[in-house]
C-alpha positions as CSV (number, residue, x, y, z in Angstrom):
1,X,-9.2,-43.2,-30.8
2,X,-9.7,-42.0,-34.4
3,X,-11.4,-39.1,-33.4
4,X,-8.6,-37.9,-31.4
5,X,-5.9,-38.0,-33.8
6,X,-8.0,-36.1,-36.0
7,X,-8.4,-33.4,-33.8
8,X,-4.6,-33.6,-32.7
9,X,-3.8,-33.6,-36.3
10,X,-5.8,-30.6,-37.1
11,X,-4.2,-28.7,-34.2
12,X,-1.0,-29.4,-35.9
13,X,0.3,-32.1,-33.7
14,X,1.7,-35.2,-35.1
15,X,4.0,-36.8,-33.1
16,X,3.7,-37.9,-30.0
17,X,6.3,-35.3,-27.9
18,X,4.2,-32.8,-29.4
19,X,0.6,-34.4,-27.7
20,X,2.7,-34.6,-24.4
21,X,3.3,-30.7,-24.7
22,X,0.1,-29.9,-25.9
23,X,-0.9,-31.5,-22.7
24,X,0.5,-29.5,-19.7
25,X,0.1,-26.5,-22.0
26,X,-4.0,-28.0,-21.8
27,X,-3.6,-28.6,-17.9
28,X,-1.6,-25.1,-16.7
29,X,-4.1,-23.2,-19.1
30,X,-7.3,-24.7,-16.7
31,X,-5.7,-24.2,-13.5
32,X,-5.0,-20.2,-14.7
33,X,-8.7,-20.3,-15.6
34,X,-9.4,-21.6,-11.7
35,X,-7.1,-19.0,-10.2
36,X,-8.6,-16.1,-12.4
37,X,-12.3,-17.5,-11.3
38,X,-10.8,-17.5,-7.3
39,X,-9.1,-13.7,-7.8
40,X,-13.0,-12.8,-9.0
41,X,-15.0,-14.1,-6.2
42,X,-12.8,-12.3,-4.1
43,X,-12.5,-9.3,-5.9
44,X,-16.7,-8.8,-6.6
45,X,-17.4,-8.3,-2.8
46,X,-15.4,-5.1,-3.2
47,X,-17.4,-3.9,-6.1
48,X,-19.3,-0.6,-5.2
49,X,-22.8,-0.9,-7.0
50,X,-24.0,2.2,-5.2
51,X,-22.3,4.4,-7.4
52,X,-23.8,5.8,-10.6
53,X,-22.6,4.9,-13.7
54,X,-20.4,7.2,-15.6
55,X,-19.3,7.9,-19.3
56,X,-16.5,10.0,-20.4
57,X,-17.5,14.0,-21.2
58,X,-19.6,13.9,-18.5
59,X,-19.8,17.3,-15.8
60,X,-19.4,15.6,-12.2
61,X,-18.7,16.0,-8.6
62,X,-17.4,14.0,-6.6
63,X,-16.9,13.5,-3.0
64,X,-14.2,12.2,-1.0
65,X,-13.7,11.5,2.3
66,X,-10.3,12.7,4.5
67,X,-9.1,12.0,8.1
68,X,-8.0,15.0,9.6
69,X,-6.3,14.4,13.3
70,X,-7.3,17.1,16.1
71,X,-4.6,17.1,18.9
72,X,-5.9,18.7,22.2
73,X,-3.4,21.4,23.1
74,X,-2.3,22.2,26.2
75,X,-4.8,25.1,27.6
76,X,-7.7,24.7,25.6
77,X,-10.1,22.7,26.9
78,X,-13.0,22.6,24.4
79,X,-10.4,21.0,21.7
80,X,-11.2,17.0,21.4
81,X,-8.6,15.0,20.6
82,X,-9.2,12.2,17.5
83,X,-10.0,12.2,13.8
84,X,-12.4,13.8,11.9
85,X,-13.8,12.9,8.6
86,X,-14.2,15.3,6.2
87,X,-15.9,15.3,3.0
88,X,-14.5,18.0,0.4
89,X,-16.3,17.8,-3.3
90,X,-14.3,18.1,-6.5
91,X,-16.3,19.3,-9.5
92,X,-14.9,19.0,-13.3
93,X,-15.0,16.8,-16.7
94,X,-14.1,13.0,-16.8
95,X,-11.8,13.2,-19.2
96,X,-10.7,9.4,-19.2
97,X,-12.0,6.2,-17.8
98,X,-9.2,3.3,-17.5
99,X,-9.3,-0.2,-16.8
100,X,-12.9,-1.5,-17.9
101,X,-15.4,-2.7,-15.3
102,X,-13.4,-4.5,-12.7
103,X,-11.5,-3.6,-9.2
104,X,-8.8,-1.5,-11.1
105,X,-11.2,0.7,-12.7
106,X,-10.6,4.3,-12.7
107,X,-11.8,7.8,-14.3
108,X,-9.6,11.0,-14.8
109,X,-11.2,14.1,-13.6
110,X,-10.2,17.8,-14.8
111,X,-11.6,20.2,-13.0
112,X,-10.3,23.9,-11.2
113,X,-9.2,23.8,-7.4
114,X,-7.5,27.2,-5.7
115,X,-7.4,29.1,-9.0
116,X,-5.6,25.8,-10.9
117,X,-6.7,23.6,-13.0
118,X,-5.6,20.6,-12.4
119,X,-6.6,16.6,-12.8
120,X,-7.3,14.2,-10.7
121,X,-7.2,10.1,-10.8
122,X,-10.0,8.6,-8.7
123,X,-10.3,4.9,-8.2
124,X,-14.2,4.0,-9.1
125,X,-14.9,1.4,-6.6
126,X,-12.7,3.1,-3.7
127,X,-14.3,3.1,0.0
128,X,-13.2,7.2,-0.2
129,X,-15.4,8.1,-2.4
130,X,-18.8,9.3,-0.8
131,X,-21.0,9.9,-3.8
132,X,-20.9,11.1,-7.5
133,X,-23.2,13.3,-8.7
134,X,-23.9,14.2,-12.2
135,X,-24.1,17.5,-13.4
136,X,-24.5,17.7,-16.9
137,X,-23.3,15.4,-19.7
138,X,-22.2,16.1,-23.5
139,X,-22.2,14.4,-26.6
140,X,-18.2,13.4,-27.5
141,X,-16.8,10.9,-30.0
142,X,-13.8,9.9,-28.4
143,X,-13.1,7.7,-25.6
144,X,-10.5,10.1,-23.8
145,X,-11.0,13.8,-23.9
146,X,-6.9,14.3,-23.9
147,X,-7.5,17.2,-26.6
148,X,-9.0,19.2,-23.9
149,X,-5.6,19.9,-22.2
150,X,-4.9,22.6,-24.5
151,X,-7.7,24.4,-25.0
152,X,-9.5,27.3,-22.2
153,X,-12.8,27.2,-20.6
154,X,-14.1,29.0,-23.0
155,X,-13.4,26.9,-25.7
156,X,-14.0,23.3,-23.7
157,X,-17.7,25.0,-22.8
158,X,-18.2,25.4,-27.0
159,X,-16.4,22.6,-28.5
160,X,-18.4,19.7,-26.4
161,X,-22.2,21.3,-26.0
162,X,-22.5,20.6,-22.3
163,X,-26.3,19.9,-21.1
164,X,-27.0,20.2,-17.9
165,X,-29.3,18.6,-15.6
């Protein structure tokens, strides 16, 4: 009995309203601990471990995967009718990875499509991405590449050293 009040007592708590609180505070933090361990079990069977493992700086492409529908029209008869999947690559610099290693996770890629330059957000452990492969990879300090957005090709190409493989 001694041993608990002096643990209550260094915790601050000295009467006894305080020990009641102190209590369901004790008792909702453990059954938030057993709902966080339930939301991973279900969330690790969707973690991809095929994919390779990627830093920010880093020259990749990756693959997605679209559904494109084909209607049969009327008069040609060699048309099928259904979806097609279609894989389309998208080459450029991660410039960002968010949300550390769980289900949320995601990188920012900057790379040039149709004459733009443009960014895009891809979900790491998404079921529409085919592969990533790794191009090349350069040494960078920072954990986002944000300062890139201003500068040209050129520039990018000089400032960061790319190696590639």
């Amino acid at each position: 009995m001694g041993q608990v009040f002096l643990f209550f007592w260094r915790c601050g708590i000295i009467f006894a309203r305080d020990i009641l609180t102190f209590v369901k505070k004790l008792k909702l933090y453990i059954s938030a601990q057993k709902a966080m361990n339930k939301i991973e079990l279900i969330t690790n069977k969707h973690l991809r471990t095929d994919l390779p493992e990627i830093k920010v700086g880093m020259i990749v492409r990756v693959w997605q995967k679209f559904y494109e529908d084909s209607f049969s029209k009327k008069g040609k008869k060699n048309v099928k009718a259904g979806i097609k999947e279609i894989s389309k690559p998208f080459r450029g610099i991660i410039i960002a990875i968010k949300h550390g290693k769980g289900i949320g996770r995601a990188f920012t890629v900057r790379g040039e499509a149709a004459g733009q330059i443009i960014e895009k957000v891809f979900p790491y452990h998404a079921p529409t991405i085919n592969k990533i492969e790794i191009l090349g990879e350069s040494k960078t300090r920072r954990a986002k590449l944000y300062f890139l957005r201003d500068l040209s090709p050129h520039k990018i190409r000089k400032k960061l050293r790319t190696q590639y493989k």
